[in-house]
N, C-alpha and C positions, 0 to 999 in steps of 0.2 A: 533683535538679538536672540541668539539661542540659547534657551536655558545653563546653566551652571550642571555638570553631568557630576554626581554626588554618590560616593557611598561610605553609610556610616557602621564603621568598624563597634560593636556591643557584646552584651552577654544577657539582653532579652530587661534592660531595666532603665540607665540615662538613654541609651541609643532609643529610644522608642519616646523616653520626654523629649529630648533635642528635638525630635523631628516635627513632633506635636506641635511645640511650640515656637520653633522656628522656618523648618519647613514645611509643612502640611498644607500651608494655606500661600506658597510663596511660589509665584508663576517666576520668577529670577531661577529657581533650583530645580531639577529634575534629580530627586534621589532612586538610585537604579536598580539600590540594593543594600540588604545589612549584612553584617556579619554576624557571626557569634563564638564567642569564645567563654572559657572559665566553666559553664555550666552545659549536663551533658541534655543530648537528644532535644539540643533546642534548633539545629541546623536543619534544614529541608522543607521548613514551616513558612510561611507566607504571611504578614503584619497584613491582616484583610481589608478589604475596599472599605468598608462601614468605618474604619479607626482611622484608613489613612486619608479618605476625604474625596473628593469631588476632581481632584488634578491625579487619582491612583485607582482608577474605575476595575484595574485587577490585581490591585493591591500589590503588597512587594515582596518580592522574595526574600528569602534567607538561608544562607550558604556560611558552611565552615571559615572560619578566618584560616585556615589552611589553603584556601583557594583564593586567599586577597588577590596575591599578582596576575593569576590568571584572570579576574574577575575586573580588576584595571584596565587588562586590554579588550575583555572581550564586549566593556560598555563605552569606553574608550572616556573614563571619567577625568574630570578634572581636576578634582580633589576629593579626599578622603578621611573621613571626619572620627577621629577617636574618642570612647564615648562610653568606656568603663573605669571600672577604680582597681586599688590594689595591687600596683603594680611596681617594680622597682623605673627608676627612672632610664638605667640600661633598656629595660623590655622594652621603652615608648620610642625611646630614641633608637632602638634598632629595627622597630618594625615601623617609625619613618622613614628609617634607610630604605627599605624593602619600597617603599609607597615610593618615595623619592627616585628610586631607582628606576622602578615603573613606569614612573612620566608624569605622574600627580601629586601635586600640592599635598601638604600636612598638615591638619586643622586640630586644634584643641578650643572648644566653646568655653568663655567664662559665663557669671552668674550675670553680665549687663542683659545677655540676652536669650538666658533662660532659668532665671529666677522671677514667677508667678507672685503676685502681689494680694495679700487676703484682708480682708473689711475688719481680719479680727485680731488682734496681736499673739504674735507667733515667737514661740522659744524654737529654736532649731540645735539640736545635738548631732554630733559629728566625733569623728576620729582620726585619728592618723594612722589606722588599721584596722583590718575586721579583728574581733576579740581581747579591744581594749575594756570593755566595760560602758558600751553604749546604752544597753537596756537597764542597766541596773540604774545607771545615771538619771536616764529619762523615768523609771519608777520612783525614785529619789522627788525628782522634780514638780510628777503629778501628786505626789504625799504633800506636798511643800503647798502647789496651788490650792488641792484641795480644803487642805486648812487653812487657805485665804480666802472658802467658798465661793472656789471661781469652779465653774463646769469645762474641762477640759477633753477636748477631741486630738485622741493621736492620728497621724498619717504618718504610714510605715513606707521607705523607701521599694520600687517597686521588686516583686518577685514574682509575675507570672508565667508561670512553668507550662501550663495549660491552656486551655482556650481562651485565645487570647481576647475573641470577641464575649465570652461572656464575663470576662474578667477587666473589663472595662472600668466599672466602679464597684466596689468590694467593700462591707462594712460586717464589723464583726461585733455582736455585744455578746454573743452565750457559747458557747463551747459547740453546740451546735452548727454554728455558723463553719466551722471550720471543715465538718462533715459535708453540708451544703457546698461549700465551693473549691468542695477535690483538694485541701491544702495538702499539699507536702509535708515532709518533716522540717524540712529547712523552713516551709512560713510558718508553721502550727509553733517554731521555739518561737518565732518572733512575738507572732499575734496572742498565743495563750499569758500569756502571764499577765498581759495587759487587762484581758477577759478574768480572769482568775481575779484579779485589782479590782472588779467592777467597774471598768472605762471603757469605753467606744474605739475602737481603729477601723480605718481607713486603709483600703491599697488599692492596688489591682493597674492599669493600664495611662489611663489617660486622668492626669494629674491636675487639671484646671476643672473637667467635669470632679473630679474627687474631693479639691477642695471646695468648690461650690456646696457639694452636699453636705459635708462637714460644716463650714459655714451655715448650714440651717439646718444639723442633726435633731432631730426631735426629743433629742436627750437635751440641749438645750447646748450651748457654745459662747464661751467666756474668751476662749487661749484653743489656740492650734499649737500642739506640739509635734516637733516635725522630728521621728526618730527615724534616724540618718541608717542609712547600709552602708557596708565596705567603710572603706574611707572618704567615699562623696561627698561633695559640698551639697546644700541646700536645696530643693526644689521650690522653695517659697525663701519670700526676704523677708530674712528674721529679726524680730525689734531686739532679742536677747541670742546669738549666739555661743554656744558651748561646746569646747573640745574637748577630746579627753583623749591623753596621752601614755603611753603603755613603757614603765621603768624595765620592763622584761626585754626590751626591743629599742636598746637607748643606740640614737642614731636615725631607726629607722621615719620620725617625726620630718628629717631632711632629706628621706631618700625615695621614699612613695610618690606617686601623683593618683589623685589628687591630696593625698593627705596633707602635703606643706601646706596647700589652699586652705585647707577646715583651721590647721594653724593659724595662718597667719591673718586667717577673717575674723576670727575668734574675738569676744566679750572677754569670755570664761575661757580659761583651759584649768582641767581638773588631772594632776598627777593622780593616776588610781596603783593600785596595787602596791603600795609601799611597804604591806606590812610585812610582803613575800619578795620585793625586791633587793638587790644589793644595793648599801648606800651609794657607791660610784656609777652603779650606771641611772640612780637618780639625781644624783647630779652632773651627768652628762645631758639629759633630755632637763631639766633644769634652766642651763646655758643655753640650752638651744632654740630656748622657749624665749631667753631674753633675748638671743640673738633677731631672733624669725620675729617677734612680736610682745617686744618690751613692754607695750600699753595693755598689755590683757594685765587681767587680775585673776590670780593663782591659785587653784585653791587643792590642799593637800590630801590625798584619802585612799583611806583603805578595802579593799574587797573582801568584806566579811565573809564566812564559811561558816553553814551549817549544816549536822549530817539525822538523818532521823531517826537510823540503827546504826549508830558507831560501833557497838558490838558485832557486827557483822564487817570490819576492817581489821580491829586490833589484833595482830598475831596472823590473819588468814593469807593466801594466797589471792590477789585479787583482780580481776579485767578491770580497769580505765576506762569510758566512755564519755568520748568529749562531743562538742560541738562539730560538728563536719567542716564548714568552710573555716574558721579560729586555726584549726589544724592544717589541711590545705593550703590554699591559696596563701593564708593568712599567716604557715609559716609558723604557729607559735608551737613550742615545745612543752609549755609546764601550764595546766589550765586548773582549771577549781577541786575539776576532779583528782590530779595529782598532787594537788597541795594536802586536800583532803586524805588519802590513802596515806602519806608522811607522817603527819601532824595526827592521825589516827591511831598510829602503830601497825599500818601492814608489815604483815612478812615479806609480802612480792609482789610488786607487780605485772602480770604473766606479760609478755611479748605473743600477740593476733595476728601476729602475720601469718603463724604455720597452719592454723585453723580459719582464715579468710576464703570465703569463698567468692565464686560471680565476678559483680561489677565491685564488691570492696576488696576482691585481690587486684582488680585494676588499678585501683585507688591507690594503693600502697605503690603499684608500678609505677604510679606516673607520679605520687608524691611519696618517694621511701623515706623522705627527712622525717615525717611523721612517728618514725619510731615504735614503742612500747606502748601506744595508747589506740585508742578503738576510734576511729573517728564517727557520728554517727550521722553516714550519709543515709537521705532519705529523698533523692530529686522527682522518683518515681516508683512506682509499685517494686518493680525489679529489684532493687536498689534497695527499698526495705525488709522484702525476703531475704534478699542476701543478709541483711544486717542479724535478722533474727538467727537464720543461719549460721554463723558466724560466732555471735553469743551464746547459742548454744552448742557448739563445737568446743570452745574455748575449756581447756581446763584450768578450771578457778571454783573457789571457796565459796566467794561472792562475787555481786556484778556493780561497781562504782558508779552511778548515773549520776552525771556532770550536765547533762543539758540542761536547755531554758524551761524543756516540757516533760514530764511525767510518762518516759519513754514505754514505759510498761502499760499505759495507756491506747499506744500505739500497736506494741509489738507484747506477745505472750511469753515473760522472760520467763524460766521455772526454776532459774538459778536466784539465790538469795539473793535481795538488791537494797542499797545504801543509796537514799533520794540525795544526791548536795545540793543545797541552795545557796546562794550569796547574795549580796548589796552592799550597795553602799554604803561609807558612812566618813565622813570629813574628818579630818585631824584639826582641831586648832582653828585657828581663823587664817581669811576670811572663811566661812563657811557657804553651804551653798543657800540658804537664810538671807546671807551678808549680801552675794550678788545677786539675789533675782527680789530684795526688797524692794527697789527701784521698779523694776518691772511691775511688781505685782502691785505694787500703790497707784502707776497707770492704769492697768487693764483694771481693776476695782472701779478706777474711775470713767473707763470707758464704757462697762459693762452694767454703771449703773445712773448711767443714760442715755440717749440715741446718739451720742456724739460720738462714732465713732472717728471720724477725722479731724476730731480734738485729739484721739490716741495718736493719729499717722503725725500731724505738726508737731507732735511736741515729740516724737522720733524722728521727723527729722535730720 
C-alpha cells in the first residue's frame, strides 16, 4: 500500500511535536509538507533531515498556509492535519472547508496519541487563551513545590523561531543562556522570569529528547512542570492538570480550540483576574466551567499588580506596552500594563499607531483591534528595531512596561519607564495549597525512593 500523503497545517511548535511523535518514524504516512501560520518569517524554512529522521533524508519543506489549496493539489495529499492553537472555532471550521473542498480529509490529533509519558510526575498548566495568566500560575506552583522541597524542571511549550536544528534541545538556568541561543523577545518573556526564580526550563524542537533531559537535569528532578503556550493541551500526561480561565474573555473558554480541550481535561481550573473583572462576565465563564467540566475543582484568584516608579504614571501622559501575542492573536484588550496606568492615576494613555513604524505598523494592519496599547513584538531582529523605534517616536511622559521581561534590557528605552510586575494569588478556598496537596504528598513519596512506578499506579 502507498503511504497516507500528509500535510500538517502549524505555526513552527505542536506541528513539528505531532510529527515527531506520530509520524516521523511511521512508513503508513508520507508527510509532504508543513504550513505555517500566526508567526512571521517562519514560511520558506525546511524541518531538516537530522529532526525529521531516516524516512525525510531531505527534510520538509515549509510554505505559507496561504498556499494550503494549491499545496493539496500539487502533492496530491490525502489529508491535512491542523496543528496549532488560538483560534476561534469559525477559523478551524472554515479552513476545513478550504481542505475539504480541496479533496483531503480534516484531521484534529487528541492527547491518546501524542501526549509523551515522563518517569517523573508532571503538573501541566494550560489555558483557554494566550494571556490568561499562565506564567504567573506556573510561578505560583514552583513557590508551592518548592516549599515541599521537591526540585522542579519547567518545559516550556515550543517556540523555535531559529535554527531549528540547533534548537532541538534548549535548557536555560542563567540569563546568559538566553544570549546563547538567539532567544527572541516573545521566548526571553517566557523563559526569564523562570531564570530570574532560580529554576531550570527546557524548550526548543523535539519534545521526548527534551523531556529525557529534564528527567536527569543535573540540577536534580522531583516534578516536570509543563508551562503550556497559546491555549494547547499538554505535551506530556499530566498526574495534576490546571486551567486557568480569563473573566475578561467570558465566553471565549467555549469558543477557542484547543482551549475547550485544556478545560474540559482539567484537575484544576483557576478563575484569574477577578479583582479587575466584571462580576457577570465571571459568572458567565463560572457556568461554563460547570457546564464543560463540573468535576474540576475551582479555584478563585486574583492577578496582583505591582509598579516600581508609580510616580512616573500618576498625573503623566503615558505609552502602554504589553505582551505581543496577549494582544494579537490573543485578542485581549485590557493587560497589566493598563490596569496599572488606571489604578496609578494617568492622565493618558497615548494612542502608537501614529508613531509605529516597520513591521509594528504592520502589526496594527493586520491586528487594528489592538488599539491604544504598544504591543511588544520581538520575533526577530527587525521587529525589535522597530519596537525601539517606535517607543522612541512615541510622545509620552513615561513608557508603561507590562511584559514578562525587563524590556529595557533588551532595547535602550531613554524615555522614563514604570517596570509592572504581577502574580498570582487565590481568594478563599480551595486554594492552590488545597489542590496540589495530593499531589505533592505523592511525588514526596516518590522522590524519596526509587519507586517511581509506585507514583504512575497510584495515578492511575
Amino acid at each position: 500500500m502507498q503511504p497516507i500523503k500528509v500535510i500538517i497545517i502549524g505555526a513552527a511548535g505542536r506541528d513539528f511535536h505531532n510529527f515527531n511523535v506520530f509520524y516521523r518514524n511511521n512508513p503508513a504516512y508520507k508527510v509532504a509538507a508543513f504550513t505555517a501560520a500566526q508567526i512571521p518569517d517562519i514560511a520558506g524554512r525546511k524541518y531538516p533531515a537530522s529532526l525529521a529522521g531516516e524516512l525525510y533524508p531531505e527534510g520538509i519543506p515549509i510554505y505559507a498556509q496561504d498556499e494550503l489549496e494549491s499545496l493539496i493539489k500539487k502533492y496530491d495529499a490525502d489529508e491535512c492535519v491542523f496543528a496549532y492553537s488560538d483560534v476561534t472555532y469559525q477559523s478551524v471550521m472554515g479552513l476545513s472547508a478550504k481542505v475539504n473542498a480541496a479533496g483531503a480529509d480534516f484531521k484534529l490529533m487528541g492527547h491518546k496519541h501524542t501526549m509523551l509519558k515522563s518517569v517523573k510526575p508532571v503538573i501541566a498548566v494550560g489555558a483557554i487563551r494566550t494571556g490568561c495568566g499562565k506564567s504567573q500560575t506556573s510561578r505560583r506552583i514552583i513557590d508551592i513545590l518548592h516549599a515541599s522541597n521537591l526540585k522542579v524542571i519547567a518545559i516550556r511549550h515550543p517556540m523555535p523561531y531559529g535554527d531549528l536544528e540547533a534548537q532541538k534541545v534548549q535548557r536555560f538556568a542563567a540569563l546568559d543562556d538566553l544570549t546563547k541561543h538567539k532567544c527572541t523577545i516573545e521566548e526571553m518573556e517566557e523563559y526569564e522570569p523562570h531564570i530570574a526564580a532560580g529554576n531550570v526550563i527546557y524548550a526548543g524542537v523535539d519534545y521526548e529528547a527534551i523531556l529525557r533531559a529534564a528527567e536527569s537535569d543535573p540540577n536534580g528532578c522531583d516534578v516536570i512542570l509543563w508551562d503550556g503556550g497559546n491555549n494547547d493541551f499538554s505535551f506530556y500526561k499530566p498526574d495534576l492538570m490546571i486551567t486557568v480561565v480569563d473573566p475578561h474573555r467570558p465566553g471565549h473558554e467555549l469558543n477557542y480550540y484547543p482551549g475547550e480541550v485544556t478545560m474540559r481535561v482539567a484537575d484544576v481550573v483557576v478563575i484569574n483576574k477577578i479583582d479587575s473583572a466584571d462580576f457577570d462576565n465571571i459568572q458567565i465563564v463560572r457556568q461554563n466551567i460547570e457546564k464543560a467540566n463540573p468535576k474540576a475543582k475551582v479555584v478563585d484568584a486574583a492577578s496582583t499588580i505591582s509598579v516600581d516608579k508609580p510616580e512616573l504614571i500618576k498625573g503623566k501622559r503615558v505609552l502602554v506596552v504589553e505582551d505581543g501575542p496577549t494582544l494579537t492573536h490573543g485578542e485581549m484588550k485590557i493587560g497589566a500594563g493598563v490596569v496599572a496606568a488606571r489604578r496609578y492615576g494617568a492622565a493618558e494613555m497615548i494612542d502608537p499607531r501614529p508613531f509605529a513604524v516597520g513591521k509594528l505598523a504592520e502589526t496594527f494592519k493586520i491586528y487594528p483591534e489592538v488599539g491604544k496599547v504598544l504591543p511588544a513584538m520581538g520575533y526577530g531582529e527587525q521587529q525589535i528595531k522597530d519596537l525601539a523605534a517606535t517607543i522612541e517616536r512615541s510622545d509620552c511622559d513615561a513608557v508603561v512596561i507590562a511584559t514578562p521581561i525587563d524590556l529595557q534590557r533588551v532595547i535602550n528605552i531613554k524615555k522614563p519607564c514604570a517596570k509592572v510586575g504581577y502574580n498570582l494569588q487565590e481568594i478563599g478556598h480551595p486554594s492552590m495549597e488545597d489542590v496540589m496537596a495530593d499531589f505533592i504528598k505523592r511525588a514526596k513519596g516518590s522522590s524519596s525512593d526509587d519507586d517511581v512506578a509506585d507514583f504512575e499506579c497510584k495515578t492511575e
